[in-house]
N, C-alpha and C positions, 0 to 999 in steps of 0.2 A: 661839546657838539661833535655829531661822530661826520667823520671826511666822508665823502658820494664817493662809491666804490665805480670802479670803469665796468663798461660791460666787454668781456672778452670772449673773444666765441668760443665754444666747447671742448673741438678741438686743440685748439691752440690753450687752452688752460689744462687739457689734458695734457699734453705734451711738456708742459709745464710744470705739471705735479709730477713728470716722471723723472725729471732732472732731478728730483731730492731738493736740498736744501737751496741749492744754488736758484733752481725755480722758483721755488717758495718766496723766494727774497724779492726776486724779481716782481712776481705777484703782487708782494706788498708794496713795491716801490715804485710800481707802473705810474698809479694818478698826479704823485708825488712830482717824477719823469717831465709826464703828459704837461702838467700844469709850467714846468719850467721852458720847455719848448715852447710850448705857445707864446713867453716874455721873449724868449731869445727869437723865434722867427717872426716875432707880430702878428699868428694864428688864433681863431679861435675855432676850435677843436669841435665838432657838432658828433654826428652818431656814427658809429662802428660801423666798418663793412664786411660783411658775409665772406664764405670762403679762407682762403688761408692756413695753415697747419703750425707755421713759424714764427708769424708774427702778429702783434696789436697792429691794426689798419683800421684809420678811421677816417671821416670826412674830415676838411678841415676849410674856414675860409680867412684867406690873406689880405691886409692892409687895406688892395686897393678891391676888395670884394670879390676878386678871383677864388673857382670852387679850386683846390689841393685837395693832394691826400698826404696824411704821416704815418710813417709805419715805424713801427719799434719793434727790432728783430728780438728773437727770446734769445738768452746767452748760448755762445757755442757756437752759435752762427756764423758764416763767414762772409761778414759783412763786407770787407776790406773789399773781397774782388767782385761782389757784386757793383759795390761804388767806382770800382777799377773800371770794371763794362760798360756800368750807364753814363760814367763822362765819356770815356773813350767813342762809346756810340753817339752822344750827342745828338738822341731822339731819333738818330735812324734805325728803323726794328726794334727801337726798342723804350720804354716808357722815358719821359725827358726827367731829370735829377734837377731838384731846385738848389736844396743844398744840404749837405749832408752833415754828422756829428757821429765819428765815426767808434771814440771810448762810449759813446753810450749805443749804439748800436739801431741809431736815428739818423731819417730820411725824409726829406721834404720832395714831393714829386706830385707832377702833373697829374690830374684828376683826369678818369677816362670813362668810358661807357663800359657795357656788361660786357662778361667773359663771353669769347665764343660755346661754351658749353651750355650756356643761359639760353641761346637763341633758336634752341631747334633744327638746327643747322644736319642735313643728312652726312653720316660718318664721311663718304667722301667728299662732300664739297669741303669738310674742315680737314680732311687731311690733305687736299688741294693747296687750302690757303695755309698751310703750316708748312707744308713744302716752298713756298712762295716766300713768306716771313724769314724762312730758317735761309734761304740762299741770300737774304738780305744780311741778317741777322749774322750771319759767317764770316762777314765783310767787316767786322768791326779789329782793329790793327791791333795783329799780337801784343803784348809788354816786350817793354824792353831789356826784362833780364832774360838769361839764359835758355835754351830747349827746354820742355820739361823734364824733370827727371824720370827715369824709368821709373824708379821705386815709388812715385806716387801716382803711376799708371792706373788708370780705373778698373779696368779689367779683376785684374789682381786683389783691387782692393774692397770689390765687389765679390768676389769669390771668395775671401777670407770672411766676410762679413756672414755670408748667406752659410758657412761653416761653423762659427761660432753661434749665430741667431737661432739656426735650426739643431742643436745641441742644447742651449739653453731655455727655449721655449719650451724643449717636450717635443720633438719634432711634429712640426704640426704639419707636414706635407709627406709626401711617400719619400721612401729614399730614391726612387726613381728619377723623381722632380728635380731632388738634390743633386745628385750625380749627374743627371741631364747640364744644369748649371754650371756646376763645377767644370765641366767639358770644353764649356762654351769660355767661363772664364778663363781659361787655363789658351785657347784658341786664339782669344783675342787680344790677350798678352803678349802670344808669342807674335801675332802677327804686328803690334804696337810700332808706330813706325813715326817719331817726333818730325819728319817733315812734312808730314800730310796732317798734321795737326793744325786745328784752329780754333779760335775762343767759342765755345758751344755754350748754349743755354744752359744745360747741363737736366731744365726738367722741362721741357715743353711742350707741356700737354695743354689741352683747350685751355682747361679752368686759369694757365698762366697768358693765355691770348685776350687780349680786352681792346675794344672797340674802342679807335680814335675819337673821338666825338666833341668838336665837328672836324672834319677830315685836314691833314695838316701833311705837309712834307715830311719825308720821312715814315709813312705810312701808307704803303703801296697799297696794300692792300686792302685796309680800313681797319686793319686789328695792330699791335705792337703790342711786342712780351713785355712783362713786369715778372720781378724772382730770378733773375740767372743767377746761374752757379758762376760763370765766367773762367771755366778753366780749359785746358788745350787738348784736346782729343780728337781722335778721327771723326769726320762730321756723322759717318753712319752711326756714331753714339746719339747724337741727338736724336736721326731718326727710330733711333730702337726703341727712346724713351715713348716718342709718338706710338710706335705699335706697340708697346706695353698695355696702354689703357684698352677701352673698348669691350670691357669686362661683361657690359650688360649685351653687348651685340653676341655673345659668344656665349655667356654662361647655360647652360641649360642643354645646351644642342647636344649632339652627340660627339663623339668624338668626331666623325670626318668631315662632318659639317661646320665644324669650329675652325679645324685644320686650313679645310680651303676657303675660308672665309678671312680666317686669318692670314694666309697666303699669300691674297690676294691683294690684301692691307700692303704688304712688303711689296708685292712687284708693285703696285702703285706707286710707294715712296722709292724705290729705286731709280724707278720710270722718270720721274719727275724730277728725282736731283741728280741722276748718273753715278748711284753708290752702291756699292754691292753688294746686291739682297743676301748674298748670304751673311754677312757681316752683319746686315740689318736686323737675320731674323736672332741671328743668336745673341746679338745687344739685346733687344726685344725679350728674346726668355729670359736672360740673366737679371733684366730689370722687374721684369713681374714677379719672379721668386725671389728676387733681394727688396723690393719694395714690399712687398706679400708680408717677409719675415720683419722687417723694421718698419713696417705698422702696426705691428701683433706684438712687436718687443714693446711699445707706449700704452700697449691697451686700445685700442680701437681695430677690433676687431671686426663689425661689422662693414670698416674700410679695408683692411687690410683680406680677410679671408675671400673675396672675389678673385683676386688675385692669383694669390694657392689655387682656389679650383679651377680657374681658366688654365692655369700652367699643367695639372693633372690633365685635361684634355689635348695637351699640345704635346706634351712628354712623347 
């Protein structure tokens, strides 16, 4: 009798056939996974949820009929500081942690309502309440080791990326774009300053805001992130990530009408958290041209190339 295959969304299977072998494995050993989780947490696992690039996420209901969700990172992931964030937070800003299985790269956590991107929401009312989330969300208490190290400064490591990405794909952006990035990375390095550092989402965009539901402490707003990175950078990285997106409000236009539309995005987030637009806006390009190029490295192109062309209008 053949085993029920899990449904994983596209995405995230894509990303998964790009790991080689290591993926593959994981592929096959997903339902295998799923099935022992459910004995070890007392879940029973109902239907996948939408969304996602990194992980199996799927409904789940607990013991005492409470709805969950379980998420099973794909390998390579860096589970550890994710799990480091959401106890450290303890549901403030940020999704509540039931319990975690950290060799296999499994998570039990609080079932929540639809992403801010789902709801219609006008670009600035969400970048209002991402500005609101994120001055929560910052507030979660450094680790206890060490400053970070310079050498695994973002900047940097997003500049060497978008150098090697855009050499090995076939440069699929101008060198303009490139260079533009490179500028910016090289800028933000120098300017890298471990005491104005603090635990950032690392991606938070709408699609990682999700509706509290029903409304609970810890949730000023009515949304809390789920997916941080949890690592220590200047807060205006977060915000860059925020103005990264936005792809469809800009694509098409022309150039000056992209520019100050996008602009305007920045003094917004500035406005709002006291960080300095210029910092903002060049986080903001270096993450559209390094996000752009390591979507297009996995194959999903039709996610990844909005990207590229919005950064060609902003260059």
């Amino acid at each position: 009798m053949t085993e029920p295959t899990l449904e994983v969304q596209p995405l995230v299977r894509q990303k998964a056939h790009s790991l080689g072998a290591l993926g593959e494995r994981w592929l096959a050993e997903l339902p295998d996974l799923v099935r022992d989780l459910e004995r070890r947490w007392s879940v029973v696992v109902g239907s996948p949820l939408a969304g996602g690039t990194s992980s199996y996420v799927a409904r789940a209901t607990d013991r005492d009929g409470r709805d969950v969700v379980l998420k099973v990172a794909l390998p390579g992931a860096d589970v550890t500081r994710q799990v480091r964030t959401l106890r450290r937070a303890e549901g403030r800003g940020y999704v509540r942690l039931l319990a975690d299985d950290l060799e296999r790269h499994a998570m039990l956590q609080e079932a929540l309502g639809p992403s801010m991107d789902r709801l219609g929401l006008a670009p600035r009312q969400q970048l209002e309440t991402l500005c609101a989330m994120l001055r929560s969300a910052w507030r979660v208490p450094r680790p206890p080791e060490p400053a970070v190290d310079p050498a695994q400064e973002k900047a940097g490591a997003l500049g060497a990326m978008v150098g090697r990405l855009w050499e090995s794909l076939g440069r699929p952006c101008s060198e303009r774009v490139v260079a533009q990035a490179l500028t910016f990375a090289e800028r933000r390095a120098a300017a890298f300053d471990p005491g104005r550092c603090v635990v950032v989402h690392g991606d938070p965009h709408p699609g990682n805001a999700l509706r509290a539901a029903p409304p609970r402490a810890g949730a000023g707003e009515g949304f809390v992130f789920v997916d941080p990175d949890g690592f220590l950078a200047d807060p205006a990285y977060d915000l860059g990530v925020v103005l990264r997106d936005w792809c469809a409000e800009l694509r098409g236009r022309d150039r000056a009408s992209a520019d100050a539309s996008a602009r305007s995005y920045c003094a917004l987030l500035a406005d709002r958290t006291g960080s300095d637009g210029k910092a903002i806006w060049e986080w903001g390009f270096l993450e559209r041209v390094s996000t752009g190029l390591f979507v297009l490295g996995f194959g999903a192109e039709e996610l990844g190339r909005p990207f590229l062309d919005t950064a060609e209008l902003l260059a």
